[in-house]
KOLKE-687780 format. One record per residue: residue number from 1; x, y, z of N, C-alpha, C, O, CB in turn. Coordinates in steps of 0.001 Angstrom, whole numbers, plus 500000, padded with zeros to 6 digits. Glycine has a CB too. Layout:
<lummis>
LUMMI    i     n.X     n.Y     n.Z    ca.X    ca.Y    ca.Z     c.X     c.Y     c.Z     o.X     o.Y     o.Z    cb.X    cb.Y    cb.Z
LUMMI  NUM       X       Y       Z       X       Y       Z       X       Y       Z       X       Y       Z       X       Y       Z
...
</lummis>
This chain:
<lummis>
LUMMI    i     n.X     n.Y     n.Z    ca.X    ca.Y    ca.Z     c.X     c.Y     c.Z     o.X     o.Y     o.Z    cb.X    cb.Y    cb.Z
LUMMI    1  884311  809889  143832  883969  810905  144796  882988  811876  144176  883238  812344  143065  885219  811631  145292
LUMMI    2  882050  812157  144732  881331  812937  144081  881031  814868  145251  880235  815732  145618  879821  811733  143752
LUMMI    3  881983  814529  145259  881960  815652  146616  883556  816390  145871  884553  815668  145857  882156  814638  148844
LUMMI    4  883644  817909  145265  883919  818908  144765  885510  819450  146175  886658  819753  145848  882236  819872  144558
LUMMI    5  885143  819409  147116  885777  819955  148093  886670  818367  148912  887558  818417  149763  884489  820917  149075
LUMMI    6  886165  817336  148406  887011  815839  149190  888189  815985  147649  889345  815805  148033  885578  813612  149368
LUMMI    7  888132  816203  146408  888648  816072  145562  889905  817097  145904  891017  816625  146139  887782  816166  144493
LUMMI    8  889680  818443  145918  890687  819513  145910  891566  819483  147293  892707  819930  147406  889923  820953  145723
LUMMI    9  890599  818706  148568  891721  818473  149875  892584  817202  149722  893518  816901  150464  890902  818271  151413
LUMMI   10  892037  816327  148397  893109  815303  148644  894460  815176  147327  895153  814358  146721  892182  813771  148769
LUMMI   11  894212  816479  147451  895511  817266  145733  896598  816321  147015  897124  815235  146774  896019  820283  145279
LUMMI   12  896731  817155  148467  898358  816675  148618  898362  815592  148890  899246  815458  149736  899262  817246  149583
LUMMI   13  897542  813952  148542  898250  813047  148971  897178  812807  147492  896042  812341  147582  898392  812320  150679
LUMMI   14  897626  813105  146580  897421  812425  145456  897721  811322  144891  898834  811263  144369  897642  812899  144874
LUMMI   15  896724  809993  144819  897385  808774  144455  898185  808350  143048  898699  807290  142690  896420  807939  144605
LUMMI   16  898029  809907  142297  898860  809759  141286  900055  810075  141319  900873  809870  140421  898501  810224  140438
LUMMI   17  900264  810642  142442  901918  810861  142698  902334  809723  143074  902932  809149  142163  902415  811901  143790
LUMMI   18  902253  808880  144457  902456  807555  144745  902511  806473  143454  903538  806120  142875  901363  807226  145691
LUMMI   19  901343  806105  143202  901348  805150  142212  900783  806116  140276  899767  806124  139580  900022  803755  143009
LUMMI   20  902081  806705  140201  901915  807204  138465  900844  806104  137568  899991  806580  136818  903775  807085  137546
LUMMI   21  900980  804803  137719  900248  804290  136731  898859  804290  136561  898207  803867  135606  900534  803272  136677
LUMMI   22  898380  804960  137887  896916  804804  138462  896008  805863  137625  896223  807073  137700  896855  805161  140228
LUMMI   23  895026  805335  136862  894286  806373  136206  893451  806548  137161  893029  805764  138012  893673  806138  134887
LUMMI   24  893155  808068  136883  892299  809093  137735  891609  809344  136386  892120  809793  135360  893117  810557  138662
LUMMI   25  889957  808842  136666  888931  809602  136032  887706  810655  136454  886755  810152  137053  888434  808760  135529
LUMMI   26  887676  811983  136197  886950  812435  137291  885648  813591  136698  885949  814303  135739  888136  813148  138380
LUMMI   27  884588  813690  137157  883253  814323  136858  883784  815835  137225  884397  816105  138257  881809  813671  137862
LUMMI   28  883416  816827  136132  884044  818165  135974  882400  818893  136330  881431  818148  136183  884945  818511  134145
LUMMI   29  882211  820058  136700  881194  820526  136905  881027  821246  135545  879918  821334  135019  881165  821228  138137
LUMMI   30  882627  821979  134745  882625  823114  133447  883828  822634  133080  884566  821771  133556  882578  824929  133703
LUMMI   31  883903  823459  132007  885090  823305  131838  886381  824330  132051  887360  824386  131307  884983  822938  130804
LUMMI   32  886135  825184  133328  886799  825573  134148  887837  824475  135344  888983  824073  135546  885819  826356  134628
LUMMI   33  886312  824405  135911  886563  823166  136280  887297  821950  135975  887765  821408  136976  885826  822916  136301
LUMMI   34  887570  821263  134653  887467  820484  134396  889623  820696  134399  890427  819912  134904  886212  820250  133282
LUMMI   35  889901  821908  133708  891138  822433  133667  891874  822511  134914  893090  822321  134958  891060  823606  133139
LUMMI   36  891038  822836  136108  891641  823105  137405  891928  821590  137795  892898  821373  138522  890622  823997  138508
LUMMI   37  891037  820383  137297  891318  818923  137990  892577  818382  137195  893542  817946  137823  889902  817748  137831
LUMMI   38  892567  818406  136042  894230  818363  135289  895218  818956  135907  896259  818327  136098  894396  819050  133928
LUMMI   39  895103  820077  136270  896363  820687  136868  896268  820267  138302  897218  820678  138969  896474  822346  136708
LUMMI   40  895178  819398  139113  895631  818743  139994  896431  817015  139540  896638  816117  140357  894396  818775  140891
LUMMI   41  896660  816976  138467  896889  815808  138606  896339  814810  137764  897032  813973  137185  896661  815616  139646
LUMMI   42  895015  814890  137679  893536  813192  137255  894178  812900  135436  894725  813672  134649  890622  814111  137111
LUMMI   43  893850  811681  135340  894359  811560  134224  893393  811827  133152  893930  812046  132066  894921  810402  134159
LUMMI   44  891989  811869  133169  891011  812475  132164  889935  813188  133285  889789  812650  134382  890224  811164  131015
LUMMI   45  889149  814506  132915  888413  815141  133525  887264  815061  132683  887418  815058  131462  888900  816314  133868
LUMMI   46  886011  814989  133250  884467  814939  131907  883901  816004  132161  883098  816042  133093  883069  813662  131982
LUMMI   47  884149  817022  131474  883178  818790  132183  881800  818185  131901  881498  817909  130740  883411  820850  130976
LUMMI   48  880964  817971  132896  879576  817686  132521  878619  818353  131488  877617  817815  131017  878987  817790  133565
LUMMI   49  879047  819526  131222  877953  820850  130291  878559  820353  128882  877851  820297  127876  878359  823097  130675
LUMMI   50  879656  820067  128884  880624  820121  127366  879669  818443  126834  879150  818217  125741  883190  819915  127707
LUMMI   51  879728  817560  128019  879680  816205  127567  878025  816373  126995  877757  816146  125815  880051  814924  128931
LUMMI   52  876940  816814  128031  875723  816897  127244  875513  817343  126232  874756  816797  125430  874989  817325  127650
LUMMI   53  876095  818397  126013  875852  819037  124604  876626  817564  123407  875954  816975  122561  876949  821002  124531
LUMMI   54  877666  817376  123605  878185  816329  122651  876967  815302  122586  876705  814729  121528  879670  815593  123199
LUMMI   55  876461  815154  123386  875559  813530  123441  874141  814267  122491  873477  813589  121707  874938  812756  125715
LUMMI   56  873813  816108  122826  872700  816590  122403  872851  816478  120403  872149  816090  119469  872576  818258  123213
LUMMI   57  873962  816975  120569  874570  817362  119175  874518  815991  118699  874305  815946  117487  876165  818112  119116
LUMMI   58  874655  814752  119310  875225  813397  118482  873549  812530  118245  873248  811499  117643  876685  812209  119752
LUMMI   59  872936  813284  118843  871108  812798  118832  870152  813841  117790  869022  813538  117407  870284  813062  120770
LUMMI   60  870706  814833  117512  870418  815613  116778  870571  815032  115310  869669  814722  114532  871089  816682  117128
LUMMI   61  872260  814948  115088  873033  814643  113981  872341  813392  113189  872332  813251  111966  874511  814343  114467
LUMMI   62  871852  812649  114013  871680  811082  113682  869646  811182  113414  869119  810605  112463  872419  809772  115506
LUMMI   63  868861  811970  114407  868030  812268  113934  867286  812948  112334  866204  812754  111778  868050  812641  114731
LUMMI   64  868444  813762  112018  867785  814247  111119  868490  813840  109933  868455  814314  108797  867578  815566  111293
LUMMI   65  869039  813017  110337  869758  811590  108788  871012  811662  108773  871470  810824  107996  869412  811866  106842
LUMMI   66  871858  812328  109316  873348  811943  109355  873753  810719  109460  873098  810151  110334  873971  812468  110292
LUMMI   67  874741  809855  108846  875053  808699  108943  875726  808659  109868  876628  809490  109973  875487  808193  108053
LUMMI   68  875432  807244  111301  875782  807089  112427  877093  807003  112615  877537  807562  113618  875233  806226  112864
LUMMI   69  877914  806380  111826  879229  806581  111554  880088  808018  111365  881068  808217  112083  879305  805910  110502
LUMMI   70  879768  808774  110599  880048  810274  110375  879730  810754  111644  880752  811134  112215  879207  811032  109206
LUMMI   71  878593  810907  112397  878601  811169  113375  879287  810879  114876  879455  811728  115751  877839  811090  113227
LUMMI   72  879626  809521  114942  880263  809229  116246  881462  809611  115607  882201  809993  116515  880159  807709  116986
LUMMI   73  882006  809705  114599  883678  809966  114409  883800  811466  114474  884897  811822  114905  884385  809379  112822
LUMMI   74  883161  812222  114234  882858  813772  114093  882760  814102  115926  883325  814938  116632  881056  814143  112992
LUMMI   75  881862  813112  116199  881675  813744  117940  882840  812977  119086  883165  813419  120188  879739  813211  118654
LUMMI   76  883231  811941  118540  885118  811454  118791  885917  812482  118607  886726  812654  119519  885855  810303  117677
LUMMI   77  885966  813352  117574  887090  814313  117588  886797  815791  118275  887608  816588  118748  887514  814511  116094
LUMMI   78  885190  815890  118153  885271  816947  118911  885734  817111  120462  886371  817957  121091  884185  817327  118781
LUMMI   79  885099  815886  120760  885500  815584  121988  887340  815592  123107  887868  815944  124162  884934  814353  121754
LUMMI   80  887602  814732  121467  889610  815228  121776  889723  815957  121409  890907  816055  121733  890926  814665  121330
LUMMI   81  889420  817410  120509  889411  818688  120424  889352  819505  122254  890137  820186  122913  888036  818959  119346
LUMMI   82  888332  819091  122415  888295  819848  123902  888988  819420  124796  889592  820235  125492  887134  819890  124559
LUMMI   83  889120  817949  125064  890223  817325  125649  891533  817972  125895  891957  818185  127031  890450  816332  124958
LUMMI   84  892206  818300  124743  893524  819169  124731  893242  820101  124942  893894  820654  125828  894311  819319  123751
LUMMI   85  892196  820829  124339  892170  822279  124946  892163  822422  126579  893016  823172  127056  890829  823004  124404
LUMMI   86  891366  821832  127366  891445  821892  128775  892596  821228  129057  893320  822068  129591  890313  821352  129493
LUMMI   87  893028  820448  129012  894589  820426  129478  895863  821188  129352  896383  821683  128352  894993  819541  129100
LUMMI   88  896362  821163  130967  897412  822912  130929  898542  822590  129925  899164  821534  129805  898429  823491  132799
LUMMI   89  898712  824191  128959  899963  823741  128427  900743  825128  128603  900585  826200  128020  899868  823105  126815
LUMMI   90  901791  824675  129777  902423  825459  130318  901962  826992  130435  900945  827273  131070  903460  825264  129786
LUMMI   91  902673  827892  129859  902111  829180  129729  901093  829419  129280  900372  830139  129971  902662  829852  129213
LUMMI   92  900663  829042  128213  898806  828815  127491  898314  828641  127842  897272  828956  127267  898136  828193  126768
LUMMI   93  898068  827934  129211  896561  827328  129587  895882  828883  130311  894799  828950  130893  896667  825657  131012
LUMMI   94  896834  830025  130085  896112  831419  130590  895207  831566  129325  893996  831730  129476  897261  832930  130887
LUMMI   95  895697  831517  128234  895173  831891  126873  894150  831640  126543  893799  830461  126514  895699  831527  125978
LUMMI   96  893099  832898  126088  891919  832511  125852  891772  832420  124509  891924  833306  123668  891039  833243  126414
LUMMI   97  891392  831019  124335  891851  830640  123031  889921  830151  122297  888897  830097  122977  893366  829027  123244
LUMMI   98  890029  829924  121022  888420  829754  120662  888829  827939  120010  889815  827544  119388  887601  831337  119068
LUMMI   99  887709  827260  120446  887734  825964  120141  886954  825706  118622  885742  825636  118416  887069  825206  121381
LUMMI  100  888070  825591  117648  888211  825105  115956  887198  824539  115951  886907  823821  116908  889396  824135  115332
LUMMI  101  886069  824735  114518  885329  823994  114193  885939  822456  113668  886931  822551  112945  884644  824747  113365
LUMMI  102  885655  821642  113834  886406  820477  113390  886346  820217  111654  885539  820901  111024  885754  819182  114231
LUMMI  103  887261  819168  110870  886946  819575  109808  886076  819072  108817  885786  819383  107662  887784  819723  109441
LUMMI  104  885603  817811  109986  884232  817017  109343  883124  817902  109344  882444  818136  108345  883721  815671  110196
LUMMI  105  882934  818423  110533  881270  819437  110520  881823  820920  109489  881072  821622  108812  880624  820215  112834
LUMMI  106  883067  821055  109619  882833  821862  108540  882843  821847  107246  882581  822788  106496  883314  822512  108630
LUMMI  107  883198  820594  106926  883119  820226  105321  881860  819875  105295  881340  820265  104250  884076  819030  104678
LUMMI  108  880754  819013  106345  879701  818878  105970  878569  820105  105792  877466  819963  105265  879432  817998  106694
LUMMI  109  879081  821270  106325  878359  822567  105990  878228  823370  104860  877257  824086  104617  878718  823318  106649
LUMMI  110  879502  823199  103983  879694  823442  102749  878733  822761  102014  878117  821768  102401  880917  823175  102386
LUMMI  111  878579  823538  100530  877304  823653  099970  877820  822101  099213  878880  821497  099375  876857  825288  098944
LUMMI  112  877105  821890  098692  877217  820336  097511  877233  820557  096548  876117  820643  096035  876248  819282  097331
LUMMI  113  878527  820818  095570  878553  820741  094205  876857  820236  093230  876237  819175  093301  879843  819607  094042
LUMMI  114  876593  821322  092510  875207  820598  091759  875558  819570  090720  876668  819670  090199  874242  821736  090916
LUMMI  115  874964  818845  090445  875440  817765  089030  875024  818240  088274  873842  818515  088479  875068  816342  088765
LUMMI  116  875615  818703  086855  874841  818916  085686  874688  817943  084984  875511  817031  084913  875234  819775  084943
LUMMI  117  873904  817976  084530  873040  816710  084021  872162  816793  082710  871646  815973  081951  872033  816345  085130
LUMMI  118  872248  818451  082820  871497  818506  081431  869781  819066  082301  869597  818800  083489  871517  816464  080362
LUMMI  119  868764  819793  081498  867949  819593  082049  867004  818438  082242  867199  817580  081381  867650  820314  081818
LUMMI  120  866105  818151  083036  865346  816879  083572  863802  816963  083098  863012  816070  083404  865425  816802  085314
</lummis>
């Protein structure tokens, strides 16, 4: 469905209530958004703004020599980083909470031990 207002009128006959096993995947406008479709129900929400930036950040990373590997596993976790965060957890999902640097990009920010070596 790509229609914002067919999604939120069909909360009360949600096919995940009927049939639980049925995955619901659904296009988030934010990640406001993306929190309000979880708490209807969908079994994964994609905030569109969150996902470009991941794809910007993962073209960046790989451009300027990051190894492609380090990178898709780094932008895998960020990704389930936000994942949980937009999903309600009970009283918390009021909480304005700040989303953790992960601990691959932040170990890769740290400086690099120099080798001594003697001078060259």
């Amino acid at each position: 469905m790509d229609a914002p207002s067919a999604v939120e009128k069909g909360r009360d006959a949600r096919p995940c209530c009927a049939r639980p096993e049925l995955t619901i995947v659904a296009r988030a406008r934010d990640a406001v958004h993306a929190t309000h479709l979880y708490e209807l129900g969908v079994t994964d929400a994609i905030p569109e703004t969150i996902e470009a930036s991941l794809q910007l950040a993962e073209a960046v990373l790989v451009d300027i020599g990051v190894p492609m590997g380090f990178v898709i596993a780094s932008i895998h976790e960020k990704r389930d980083e936000y994942r949980k965060f937009l999903q309600p957890h009970g009283d918390r999902r009021k909480e304005t909470r700040g989303i953790k640097m992960s601990k691959r990009v932040r170990d890769m920010n740290k400086p690099k031990p120099e080798k001594s070596g003697g001078p060259a």
